[in-house]
C-alpha positions as CSV (number, residue, x, y, z in Angstrom):
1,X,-39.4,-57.3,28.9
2,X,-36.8,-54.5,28.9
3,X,-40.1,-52.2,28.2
4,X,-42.1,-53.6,30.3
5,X,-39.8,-53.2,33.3
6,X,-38.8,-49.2,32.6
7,X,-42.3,-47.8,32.6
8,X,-43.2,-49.9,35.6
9,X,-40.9,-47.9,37.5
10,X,-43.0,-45.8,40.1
11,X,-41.0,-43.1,42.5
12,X,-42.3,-43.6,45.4
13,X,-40.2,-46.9,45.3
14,X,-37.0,-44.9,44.1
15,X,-34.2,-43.9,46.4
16,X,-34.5,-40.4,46.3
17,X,-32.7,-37.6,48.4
18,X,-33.7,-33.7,48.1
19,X,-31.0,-31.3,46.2
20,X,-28.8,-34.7,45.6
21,X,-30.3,-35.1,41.9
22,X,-26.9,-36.9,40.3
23,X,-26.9,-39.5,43.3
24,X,-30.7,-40.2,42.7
25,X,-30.1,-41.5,39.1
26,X,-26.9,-42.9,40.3
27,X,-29.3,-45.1,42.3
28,X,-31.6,-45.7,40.1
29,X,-29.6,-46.7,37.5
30,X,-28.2,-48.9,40.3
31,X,-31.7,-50.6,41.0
32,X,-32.9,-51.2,37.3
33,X,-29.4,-53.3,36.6
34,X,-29.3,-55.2,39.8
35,X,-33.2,-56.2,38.9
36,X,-32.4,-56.8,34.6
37,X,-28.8,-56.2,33.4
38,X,-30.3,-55.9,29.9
39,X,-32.2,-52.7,30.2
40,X,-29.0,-50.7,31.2
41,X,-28.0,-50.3,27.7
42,X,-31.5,-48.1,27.1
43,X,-30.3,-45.7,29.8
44,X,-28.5,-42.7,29.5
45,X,-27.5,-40.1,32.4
46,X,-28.6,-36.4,31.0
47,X,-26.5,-33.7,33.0
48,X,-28.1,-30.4,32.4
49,X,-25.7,-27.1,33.0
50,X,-23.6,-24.6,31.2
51,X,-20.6,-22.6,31.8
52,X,-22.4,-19.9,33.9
53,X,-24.2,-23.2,35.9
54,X,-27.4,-21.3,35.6
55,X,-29.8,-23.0,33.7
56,X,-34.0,-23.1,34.1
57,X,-36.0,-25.6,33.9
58,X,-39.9,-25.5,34.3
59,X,-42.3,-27.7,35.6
60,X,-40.3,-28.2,38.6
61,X,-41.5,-29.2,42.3
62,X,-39.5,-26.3,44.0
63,X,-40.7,-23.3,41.5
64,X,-42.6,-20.9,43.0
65,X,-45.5,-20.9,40.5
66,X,-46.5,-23.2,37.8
67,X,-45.2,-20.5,35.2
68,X,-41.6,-19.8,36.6
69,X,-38.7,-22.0,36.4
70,X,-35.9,-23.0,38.9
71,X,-32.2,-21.8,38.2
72,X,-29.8,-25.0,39.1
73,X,-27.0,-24.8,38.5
74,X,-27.2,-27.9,36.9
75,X,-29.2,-30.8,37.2
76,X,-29.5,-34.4,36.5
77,X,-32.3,-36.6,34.5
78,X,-32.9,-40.4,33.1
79,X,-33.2,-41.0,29.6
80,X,-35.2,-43.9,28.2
81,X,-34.8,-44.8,24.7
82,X,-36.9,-47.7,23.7
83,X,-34.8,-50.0,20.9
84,X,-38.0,-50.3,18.8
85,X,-38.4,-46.4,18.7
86,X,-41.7,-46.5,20.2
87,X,-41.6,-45.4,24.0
88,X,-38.6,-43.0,24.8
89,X,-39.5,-41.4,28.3
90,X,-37.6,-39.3,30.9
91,X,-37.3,-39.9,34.5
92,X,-37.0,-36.6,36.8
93,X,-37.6,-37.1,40.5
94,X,-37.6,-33.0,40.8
95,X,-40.1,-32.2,38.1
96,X,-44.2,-31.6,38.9
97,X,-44.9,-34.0,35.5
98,X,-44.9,-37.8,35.4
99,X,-43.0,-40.1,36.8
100,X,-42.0,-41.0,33.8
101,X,-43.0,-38.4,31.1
102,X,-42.2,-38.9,26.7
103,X,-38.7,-36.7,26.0
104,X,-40.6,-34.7,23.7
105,X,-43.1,-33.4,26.0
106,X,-41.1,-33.4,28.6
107,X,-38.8,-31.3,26.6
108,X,-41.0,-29.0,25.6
109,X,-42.5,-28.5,28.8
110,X,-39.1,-28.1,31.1
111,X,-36.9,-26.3,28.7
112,X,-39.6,-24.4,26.8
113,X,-37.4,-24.1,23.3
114,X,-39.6,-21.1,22.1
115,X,-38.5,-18.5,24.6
116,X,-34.9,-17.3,23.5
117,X,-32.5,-17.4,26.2
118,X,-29.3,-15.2,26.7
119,X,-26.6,-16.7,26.2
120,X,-25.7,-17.8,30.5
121,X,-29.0,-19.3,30.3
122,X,-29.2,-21.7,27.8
123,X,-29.1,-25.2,28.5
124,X,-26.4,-28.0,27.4
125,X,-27.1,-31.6,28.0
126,X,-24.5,-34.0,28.4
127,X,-25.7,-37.5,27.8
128,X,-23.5,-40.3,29.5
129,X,-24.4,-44.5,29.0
130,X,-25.7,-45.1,32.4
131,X,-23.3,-48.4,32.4
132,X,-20.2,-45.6,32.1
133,X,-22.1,-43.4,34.7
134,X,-22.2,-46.4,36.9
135,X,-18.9,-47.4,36.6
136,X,-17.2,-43.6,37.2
137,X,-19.2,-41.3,39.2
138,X,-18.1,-40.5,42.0
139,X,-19.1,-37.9,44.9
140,X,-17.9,-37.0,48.7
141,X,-20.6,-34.6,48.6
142,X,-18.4,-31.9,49.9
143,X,-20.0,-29.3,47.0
144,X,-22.9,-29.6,49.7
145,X,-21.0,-28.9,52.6
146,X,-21.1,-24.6,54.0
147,X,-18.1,-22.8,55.3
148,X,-19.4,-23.8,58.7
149,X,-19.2,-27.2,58.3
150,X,-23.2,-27.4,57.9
151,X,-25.1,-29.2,54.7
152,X,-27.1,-27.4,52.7
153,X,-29.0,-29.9,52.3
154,X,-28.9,-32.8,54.0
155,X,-27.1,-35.8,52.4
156,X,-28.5,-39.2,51.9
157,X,-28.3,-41.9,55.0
158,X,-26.3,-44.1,52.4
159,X,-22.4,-44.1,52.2
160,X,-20.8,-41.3,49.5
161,X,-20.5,-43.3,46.1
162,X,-17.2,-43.6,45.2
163,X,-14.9,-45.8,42.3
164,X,-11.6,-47.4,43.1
165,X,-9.9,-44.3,41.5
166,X,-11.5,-41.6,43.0
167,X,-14.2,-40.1,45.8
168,X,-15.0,-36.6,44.1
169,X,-15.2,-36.1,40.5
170,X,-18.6,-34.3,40.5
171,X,-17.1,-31.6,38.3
172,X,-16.4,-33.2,35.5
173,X,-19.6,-34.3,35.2
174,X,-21.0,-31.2,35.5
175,X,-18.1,-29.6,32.7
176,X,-19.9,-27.9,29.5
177,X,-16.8,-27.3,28.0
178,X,-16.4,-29.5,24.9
179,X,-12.8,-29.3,25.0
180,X,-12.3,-30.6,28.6
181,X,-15.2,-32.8,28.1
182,X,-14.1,-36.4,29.8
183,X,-17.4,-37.8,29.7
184,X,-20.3,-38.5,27.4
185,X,-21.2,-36.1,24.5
186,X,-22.5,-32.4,24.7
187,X,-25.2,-31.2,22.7
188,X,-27.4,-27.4,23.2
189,X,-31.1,-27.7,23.4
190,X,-31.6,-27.8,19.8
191,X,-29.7,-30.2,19.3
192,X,-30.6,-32.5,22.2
193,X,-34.2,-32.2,21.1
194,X,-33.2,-33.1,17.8
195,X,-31.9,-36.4,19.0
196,X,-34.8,-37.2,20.9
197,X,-37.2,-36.2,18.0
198,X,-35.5,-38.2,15.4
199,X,-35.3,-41.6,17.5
200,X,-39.5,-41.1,18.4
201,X,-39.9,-40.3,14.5
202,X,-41.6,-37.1,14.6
């Protein structure tokens, strides 16, 4: 059932808002527990960054060619990971492959792990339970808000998500550091893939 539900998913009925990546899992996250509680504990939230917040990815909608990535300065995915070890897939509104697409070719394919990247570039992925991204993330968007009081990018027509002890916390989220980590656990590319490799048994 749990299965079943996850890869039924299709994005066209997915709340999604451009440049507002870690509000579009948010909701999602949101719409697979109100519809069955008992595939939340299959989710994790995947924050992509690093110290420097410049990070590519490929295979993205906004690159300018199918060979380039897009720097973000971080960005935000679904992880799937299947209890039977069968079907682990990744969910990435922003990305040109499928809605959802297996971690390990999604892996390969966004974060190309042959092409050795300097140090500011290389990737870190925090992975947060979705039921503890859920319950603490919280955003007043004002990261998206210009000196002149313009977005942008314009923010989604839904209220800010906030938790009864805070409205902006966006940044430690985002945090690579290990030391001042208050959320999930931080693993480089190698080892991230490592973890998704093991659990598909490859």
């Amino acid at each position: 059932m749990a299965e079943s539900l996850i890869l039924q998913l299709k994005k066209e009925d997915c709340v999604y808002t451009k440049c507002y990546c870690e509000e579009n899992i948010w909701k999602l996250c949101d719409s697979i527990r109100k519809v069955n509680l008992e595939v939340l504990p299959h989710l994790s939230v995947v924050f992509i960054s690093n110290q420097t917040r410049s990070i590519p990815i490929w295979k993205q909608k906004s690159a300018k060619s199918e060979e380039l990535p897009v720097i973000w300065d971080y960005h935000v995915i679904l992880l799937y990971l299947d209890q039977n070890c069968t079907k682990h897939m990744i969910y990435d509104f922003d990305s040109s492959l499928a809605f959802p697409t297996e971690a390990s070719e999604y892996c390969t394919e966004a974060f190309c792990p042959q092409i050795q990247l300097k140090l500011p570039y290389q990737q870190f992925f925090k992975v947060i339970p979705a039921d503890e991204y859920l319950k603490n993330f919280a955003s007043d968007r004002s990261h998206m808000m210009l000196e002149d009081n313009k977005w942008s990018a314009d923010p989604p027509d839904y209220p800010p998500i906030s938790t009864e002890s805070s409205t902006m916390n966006l940044d430690d989220f985002i945090c690579m550091d290990f030391e001042e980590n208050k959320f999930g656990t931080i693993y480089s590319l190698n080892e991230f893939m490592k973890k998704v490799a093991k659990t598909l048994h490859i």
